[in-house]
C-alpha positions as CSV (number, residue, x, y, z in Angstrom):
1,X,0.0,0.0,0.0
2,X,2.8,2.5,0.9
3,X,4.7,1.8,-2.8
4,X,1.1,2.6,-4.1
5,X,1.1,5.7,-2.1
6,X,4.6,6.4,-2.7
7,X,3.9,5.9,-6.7
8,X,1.3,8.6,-6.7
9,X,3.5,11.6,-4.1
10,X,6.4,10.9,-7.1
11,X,3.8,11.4,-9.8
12,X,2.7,14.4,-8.2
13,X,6.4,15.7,-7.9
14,X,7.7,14.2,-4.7
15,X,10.7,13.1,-4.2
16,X,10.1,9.8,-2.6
17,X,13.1,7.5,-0.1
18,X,11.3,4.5,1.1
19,X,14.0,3.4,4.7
20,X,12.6,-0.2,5.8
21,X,13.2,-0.2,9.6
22,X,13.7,-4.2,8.9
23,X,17.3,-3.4,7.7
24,X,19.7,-2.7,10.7
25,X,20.9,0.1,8.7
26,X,17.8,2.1,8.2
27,X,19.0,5.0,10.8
28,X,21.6,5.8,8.2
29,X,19.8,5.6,5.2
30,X,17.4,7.7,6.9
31,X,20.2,9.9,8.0
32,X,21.8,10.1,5.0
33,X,18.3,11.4,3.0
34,X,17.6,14.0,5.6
35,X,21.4,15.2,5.0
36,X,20.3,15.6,1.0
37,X,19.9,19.2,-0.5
38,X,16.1,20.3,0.6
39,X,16.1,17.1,3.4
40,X,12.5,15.6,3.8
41,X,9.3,17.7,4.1
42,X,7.3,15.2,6.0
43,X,7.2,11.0,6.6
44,X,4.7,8.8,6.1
45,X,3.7,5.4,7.8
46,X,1.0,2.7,7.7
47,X,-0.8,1.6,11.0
48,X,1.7,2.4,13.7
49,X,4.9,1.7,12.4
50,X,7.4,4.2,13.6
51,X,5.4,6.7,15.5
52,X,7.3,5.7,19.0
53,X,10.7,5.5,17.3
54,X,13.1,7.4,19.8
55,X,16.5,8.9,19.8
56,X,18.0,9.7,23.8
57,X,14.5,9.2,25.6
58,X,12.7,11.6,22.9
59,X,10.7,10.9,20.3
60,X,12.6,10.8,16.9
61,X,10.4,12.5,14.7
62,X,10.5,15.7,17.2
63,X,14.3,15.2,17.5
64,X,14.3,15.6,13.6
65,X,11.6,18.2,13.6
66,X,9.7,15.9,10.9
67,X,6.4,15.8,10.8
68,X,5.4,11.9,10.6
69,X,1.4,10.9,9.3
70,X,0.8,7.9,10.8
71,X,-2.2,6.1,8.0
72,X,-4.0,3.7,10.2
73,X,-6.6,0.8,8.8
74,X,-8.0,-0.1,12.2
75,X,-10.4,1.5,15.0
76,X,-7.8,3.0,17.5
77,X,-9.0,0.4,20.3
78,X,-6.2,-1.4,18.3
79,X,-2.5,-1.2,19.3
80,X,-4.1,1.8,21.8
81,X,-0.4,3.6,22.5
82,X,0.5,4.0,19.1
83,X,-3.0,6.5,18.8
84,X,-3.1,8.9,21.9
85,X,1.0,10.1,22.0
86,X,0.8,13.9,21.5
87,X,3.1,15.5,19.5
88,X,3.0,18.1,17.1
89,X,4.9,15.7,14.8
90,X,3.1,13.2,14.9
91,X,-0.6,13.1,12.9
92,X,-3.1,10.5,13.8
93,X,-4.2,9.7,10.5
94,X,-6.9,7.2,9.4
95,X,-8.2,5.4,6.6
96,X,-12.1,5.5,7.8
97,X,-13.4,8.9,9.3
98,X,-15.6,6.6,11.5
99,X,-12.0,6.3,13.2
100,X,-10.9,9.6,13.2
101,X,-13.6,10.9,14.9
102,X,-13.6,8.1,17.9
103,X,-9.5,9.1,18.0
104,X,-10.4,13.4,18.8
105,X,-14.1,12.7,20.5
106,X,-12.8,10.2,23.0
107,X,-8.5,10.2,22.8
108,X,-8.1,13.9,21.6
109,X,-3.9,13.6,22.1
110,X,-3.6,16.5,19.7
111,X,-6.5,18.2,19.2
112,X,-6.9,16.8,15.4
113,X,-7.1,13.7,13.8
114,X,-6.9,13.6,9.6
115,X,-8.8,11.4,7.5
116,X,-7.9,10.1,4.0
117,X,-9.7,7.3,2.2
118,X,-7.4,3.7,0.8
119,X,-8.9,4.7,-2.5
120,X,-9.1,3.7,-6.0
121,X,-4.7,3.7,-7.5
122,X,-4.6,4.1,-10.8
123,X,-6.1,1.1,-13.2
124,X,-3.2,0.3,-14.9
125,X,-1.6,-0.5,-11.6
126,X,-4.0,-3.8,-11.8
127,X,-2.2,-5.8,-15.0
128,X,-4.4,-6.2,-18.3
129,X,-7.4,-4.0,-16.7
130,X,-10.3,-4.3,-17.8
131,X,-10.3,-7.4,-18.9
132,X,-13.2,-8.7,-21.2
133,X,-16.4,-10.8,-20.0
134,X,-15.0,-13.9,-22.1
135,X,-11.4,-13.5,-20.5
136,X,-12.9,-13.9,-16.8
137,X,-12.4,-17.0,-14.8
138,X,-16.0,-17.0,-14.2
139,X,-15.7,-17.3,-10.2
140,X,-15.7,-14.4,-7.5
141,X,-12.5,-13.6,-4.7
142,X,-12.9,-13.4,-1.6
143,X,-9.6,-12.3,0.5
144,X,-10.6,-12.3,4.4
145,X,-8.6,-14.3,7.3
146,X,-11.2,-15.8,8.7
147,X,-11.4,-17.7,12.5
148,X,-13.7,-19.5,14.7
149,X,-15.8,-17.6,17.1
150,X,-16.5,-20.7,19.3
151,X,-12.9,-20.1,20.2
152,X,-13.4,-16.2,21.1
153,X,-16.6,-17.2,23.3
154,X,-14.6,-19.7,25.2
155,X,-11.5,-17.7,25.6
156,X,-14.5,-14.9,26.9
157,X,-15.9,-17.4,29.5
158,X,-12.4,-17.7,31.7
159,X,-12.6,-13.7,31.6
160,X,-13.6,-11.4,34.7
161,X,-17.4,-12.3,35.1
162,X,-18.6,-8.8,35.0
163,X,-16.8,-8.2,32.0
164,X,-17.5,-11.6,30.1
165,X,-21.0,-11.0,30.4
166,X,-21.0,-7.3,29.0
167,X,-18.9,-8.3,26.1
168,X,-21.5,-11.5,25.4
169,X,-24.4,-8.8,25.7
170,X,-22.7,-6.1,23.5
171,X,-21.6,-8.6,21.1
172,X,-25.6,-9.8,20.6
173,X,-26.7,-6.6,20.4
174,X,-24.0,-4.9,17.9
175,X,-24.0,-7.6,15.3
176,X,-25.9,-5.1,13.2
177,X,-24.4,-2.2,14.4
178,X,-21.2,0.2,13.1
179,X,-18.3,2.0,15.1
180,X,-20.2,4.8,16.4
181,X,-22.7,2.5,18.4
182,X,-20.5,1.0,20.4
183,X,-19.9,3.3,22.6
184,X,-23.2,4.3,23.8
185,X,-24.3,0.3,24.1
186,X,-21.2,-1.1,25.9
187,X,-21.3,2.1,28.4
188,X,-25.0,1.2,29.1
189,X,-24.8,-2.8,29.1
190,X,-22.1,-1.9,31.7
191,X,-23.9,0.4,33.6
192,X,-26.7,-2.4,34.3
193,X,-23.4,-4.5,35.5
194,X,-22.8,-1.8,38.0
195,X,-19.4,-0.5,36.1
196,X,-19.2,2.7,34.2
197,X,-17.4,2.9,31.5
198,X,-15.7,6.1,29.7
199,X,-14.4,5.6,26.2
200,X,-11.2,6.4,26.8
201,X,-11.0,3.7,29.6
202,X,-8.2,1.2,29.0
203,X,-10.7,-1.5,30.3
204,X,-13.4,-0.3,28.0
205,X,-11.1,-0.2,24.6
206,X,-10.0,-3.7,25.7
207,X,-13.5,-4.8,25.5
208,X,-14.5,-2.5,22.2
209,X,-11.5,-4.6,20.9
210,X,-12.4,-8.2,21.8
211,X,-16.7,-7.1,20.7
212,X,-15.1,-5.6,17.5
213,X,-12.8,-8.2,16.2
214,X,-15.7,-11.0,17.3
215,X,-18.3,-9.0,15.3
216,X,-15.6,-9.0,12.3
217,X,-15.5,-12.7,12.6
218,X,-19.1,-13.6,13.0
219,X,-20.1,-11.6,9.8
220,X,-17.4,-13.2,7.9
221,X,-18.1,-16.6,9.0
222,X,-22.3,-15.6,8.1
223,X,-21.3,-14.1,4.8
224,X,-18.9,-17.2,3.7
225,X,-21.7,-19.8,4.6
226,X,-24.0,-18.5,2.2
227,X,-22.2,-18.2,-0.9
228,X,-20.8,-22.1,-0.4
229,X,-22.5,-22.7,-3.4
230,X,-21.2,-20.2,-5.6
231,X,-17.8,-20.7,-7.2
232,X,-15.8,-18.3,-4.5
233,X,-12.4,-18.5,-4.3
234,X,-10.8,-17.5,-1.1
235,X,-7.6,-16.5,0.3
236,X,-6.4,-15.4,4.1
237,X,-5.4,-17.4,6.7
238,X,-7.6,-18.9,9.9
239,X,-9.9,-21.1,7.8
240,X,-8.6,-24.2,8.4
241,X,-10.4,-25.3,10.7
242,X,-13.9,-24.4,8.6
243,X,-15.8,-27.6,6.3
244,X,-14.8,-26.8,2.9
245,X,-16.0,-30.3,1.3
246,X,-18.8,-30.7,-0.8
247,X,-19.2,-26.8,-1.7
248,X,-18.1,-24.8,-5.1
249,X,-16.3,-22.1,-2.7
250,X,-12.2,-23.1,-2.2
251,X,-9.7,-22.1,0.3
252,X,-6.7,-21.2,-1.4
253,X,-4.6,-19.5,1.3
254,X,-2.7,-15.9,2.3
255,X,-2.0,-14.2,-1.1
256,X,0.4,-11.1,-1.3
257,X,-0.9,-7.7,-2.0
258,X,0.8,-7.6,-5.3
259,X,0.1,-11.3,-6.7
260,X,-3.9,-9.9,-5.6
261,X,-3.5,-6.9,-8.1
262,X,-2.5,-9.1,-10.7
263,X,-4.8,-11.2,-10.3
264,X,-8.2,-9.4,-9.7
265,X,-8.9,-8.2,-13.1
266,X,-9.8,-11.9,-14.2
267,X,-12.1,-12.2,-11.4
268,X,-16.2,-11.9,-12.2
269,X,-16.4,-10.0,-8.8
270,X,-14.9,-9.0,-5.5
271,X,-16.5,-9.9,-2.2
272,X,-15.2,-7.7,0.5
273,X,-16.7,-6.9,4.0
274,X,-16.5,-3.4,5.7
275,X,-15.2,-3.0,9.2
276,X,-17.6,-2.1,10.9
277,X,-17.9,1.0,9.5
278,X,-20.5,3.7,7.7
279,X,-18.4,6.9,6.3
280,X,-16.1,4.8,3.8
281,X,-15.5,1.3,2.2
282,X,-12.7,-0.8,2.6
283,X,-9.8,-0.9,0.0
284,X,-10.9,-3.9,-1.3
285,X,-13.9,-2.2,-2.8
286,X,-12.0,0.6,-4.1
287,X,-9.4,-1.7,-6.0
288,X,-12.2,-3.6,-7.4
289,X,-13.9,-0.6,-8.8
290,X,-10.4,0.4,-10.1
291,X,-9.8,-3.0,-11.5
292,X,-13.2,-2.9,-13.2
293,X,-14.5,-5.7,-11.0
294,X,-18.0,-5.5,-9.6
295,X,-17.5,-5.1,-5.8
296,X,-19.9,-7.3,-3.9
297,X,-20.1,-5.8,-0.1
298,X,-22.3,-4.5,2.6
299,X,-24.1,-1.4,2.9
300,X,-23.5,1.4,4.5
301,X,-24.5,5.3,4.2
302,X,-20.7,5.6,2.3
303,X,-21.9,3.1,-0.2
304,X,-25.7,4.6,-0.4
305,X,-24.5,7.9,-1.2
306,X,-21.3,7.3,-3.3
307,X,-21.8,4.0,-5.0
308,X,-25.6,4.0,-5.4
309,X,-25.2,1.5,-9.0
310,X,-23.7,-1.2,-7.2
311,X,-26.9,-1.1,-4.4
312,X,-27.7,-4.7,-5.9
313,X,-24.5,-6.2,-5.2
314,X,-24.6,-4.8,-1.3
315,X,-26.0,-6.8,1.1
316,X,-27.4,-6.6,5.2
317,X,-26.1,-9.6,7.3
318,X,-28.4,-12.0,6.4
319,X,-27.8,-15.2,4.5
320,X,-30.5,-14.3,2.1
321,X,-29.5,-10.9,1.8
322,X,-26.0,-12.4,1.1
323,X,-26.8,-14.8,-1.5
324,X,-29.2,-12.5,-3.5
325,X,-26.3,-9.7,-4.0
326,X,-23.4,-12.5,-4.4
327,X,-26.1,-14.4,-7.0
328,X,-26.5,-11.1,-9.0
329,X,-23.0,-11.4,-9.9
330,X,-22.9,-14.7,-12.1
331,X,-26.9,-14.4,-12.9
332,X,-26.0,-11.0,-14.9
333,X,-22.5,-10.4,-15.5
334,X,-22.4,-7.6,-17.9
335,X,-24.8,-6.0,-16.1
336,X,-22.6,-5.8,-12.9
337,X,-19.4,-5.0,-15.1
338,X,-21.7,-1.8,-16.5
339,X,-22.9,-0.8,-13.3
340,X,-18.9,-0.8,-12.2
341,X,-17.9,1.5,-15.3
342,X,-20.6,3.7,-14.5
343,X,-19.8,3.9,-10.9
344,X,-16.5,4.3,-11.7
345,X,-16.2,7.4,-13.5
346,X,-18.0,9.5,-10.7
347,X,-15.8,9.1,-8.0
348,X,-12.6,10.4,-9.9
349,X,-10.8,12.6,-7.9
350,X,-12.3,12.9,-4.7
351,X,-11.5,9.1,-4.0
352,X,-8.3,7.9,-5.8
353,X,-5.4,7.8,-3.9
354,X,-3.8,10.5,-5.5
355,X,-6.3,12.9,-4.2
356,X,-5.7,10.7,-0.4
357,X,-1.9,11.3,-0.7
358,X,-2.0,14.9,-1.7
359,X,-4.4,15.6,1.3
360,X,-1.6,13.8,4.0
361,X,0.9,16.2,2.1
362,X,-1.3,19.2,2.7
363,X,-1.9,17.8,6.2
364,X,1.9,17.1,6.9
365,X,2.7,20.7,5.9
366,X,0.6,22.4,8.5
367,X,2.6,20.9,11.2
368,X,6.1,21.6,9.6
369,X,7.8,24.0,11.5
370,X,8.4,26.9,9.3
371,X,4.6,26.7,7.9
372,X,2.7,29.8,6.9
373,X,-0.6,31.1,7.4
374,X,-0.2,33.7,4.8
375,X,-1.2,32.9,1.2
């Protein structure tokens, strides 16, 4: 994602230095780019790599005075110390606004949190896109990791009673629910278990953690069962333990990002499932719009408003609701293809990831340390 990212800032007329912090040699590189004629206007990172690098006790990127935009994919209950350090060089970024907003409403470390959509690259990043109907492999991918919730609910029963049984009560009633419920229903479900909860709580984004990720998993596991009869082809890890025999769907395992790119444009459609979330889609719709691949996902008010053509490919958490928008797909296949194109040419530029980039470069800038306000 950050070579897509990177691809686009040089595009745009960035200069662009990608140091892995994987090679034990990355504080020179690093050094040695800063030390170049005009140095380094701002860094970027993906999901909390980096941000509590430090250098004699202090944090590196205010050692260097470099502004660092930390891109996260996940609701900040996740890796929780990595989303509330404040610094004025450091920018809590996120890939859903759904996210942003829980970071300043209930972390605030700085005062401001930055959103900027995973969207659409560029088609020709996906090879031979668009592909024609007849050059199509005729079945539908599906890339989600996948695990057994029995296992969650039995790793929840040896937990703290009080706290097992508000995470089995907000997990039954949020199964149809987004990010922004969650607050309001695990605060009251513990209320009624005599503990009162703020948002901010370590406790409480412990348990918006465990309710989130089980919720992830119990729609995944709904939405797979009910397209075992459609030629689905699916790649993650955690699914071993699921029955694949006697269905047309296939577990083929983890698949790189880039060997997915290549690969998409022969698909007949993308299933993809949103996390949790209503003010965006994931990247996996994006890519498939880019790719020319009808995107098969859930609903949301994002999808509603932006992607209204693809309504009958979007489903609720049902298994009939899932079958009916995964069935449209093979039952009508040009018709999903056209309702892609036409979908397609709309959201150019708000959501490519050109536009995404550009806005973290904007963003980055405020915070640099000889900014103006003056035009």
């Amino acid at each position: 994602m950050l070579d897509l990212a990177g691809q686009e800032l040089i595009e745009a007329g960035f200069r662009v230095d990608t140091p892995s912090i994987e090679q034990p040699e990355w504080g020179d590189t690093l050094r040695d780019i800063l030390a170049r004629d005009g140095g380094a206007n701002f860094a970027l990172t993906m999901s909390g790599v980096g941000p509590q690098l430090t250098v004699d006790g202090r944090l590196l990127w205010e050692h260097l005075q470099l502004p660092l935009f930390n891109w996260n994919c996940d609701h900040p209950c996740y890796y929780v110390s990595r989303r509330v350090t404040n610094s004025r060089y450091l920018l809590h970024g996120y890939v859903f606004p759904d996210h942003a907003h829980y970071n300043v409403e209930y972390l605030n470390p700085t005062g401001v949190a930055f959103t900027a959509h995973l969207a659409m690259p560029q088609r020709r990043c996906f090879a031979n896109a668009p592909l024609p109907l007849a050059r199509r492999n005729g079945r539908i991918l599906f890339l989600k990791s996948g695990r057994d919730t029995n296992t969650i609910e039995a790793h929840w029963r040896r937990a703290v009673p009080c706290c097992r049984d508000i995470m089995f009560a907000a997990a039954e009633a949020l199964l149809h629910a987004s990010t922004a419920d969650f607050v309001p229903a695990i605060r009251s479900i513990g209320e009624r278990h005599g503990v009162v909860l703020h948002p901010s709580n370590s406790i409480a984004l412990d348990m918006i953690q465990e309710v989130d990720a089980y919720i992830r998993f119990k729609r995944t596991n709904l939405v797979l069962r009910a397209v075992l009869d459609y030629p689905v082809d699916v790649h993650g890890v955690g699914w071993e333990w699921f029955p694949w025999d006697g269905t047309k769907a296939r577990y083929l395992g983890p698949m790189a990002c880039a060997a997915t790119m290549a690969s998409l444009p022969g698909y007949l459609g993308a299933l993809s499932i949103n996390p949790l979330v209503d003010l965006s889609v994931h990247d996996r719709v994006f890519h498939a719009i880019a790719a020319d691949v009808p995107p098969c996902s859930d609903s949301n008010i994002f999808s509603r408003a932006e992607l209204p053509t693809l309504e009958p490919y979007a489903f609720r958490f049902t298994p009939d609701s899932v079958a009916q928008a995964v069935d449209a797909l093979p039952s009508d296949p040009q018709a999903a293809l056209d309702a892609t194109e036409t979908t397609y040419q709309p959201l150019q530029p708000r959501y490519t990831l050109r536009h995404s980039v550009l806005h973290i470069a904007q963003a980055a800038l405020l915070h640099n340390e000889n900014r103006r306000w003056a035009p």
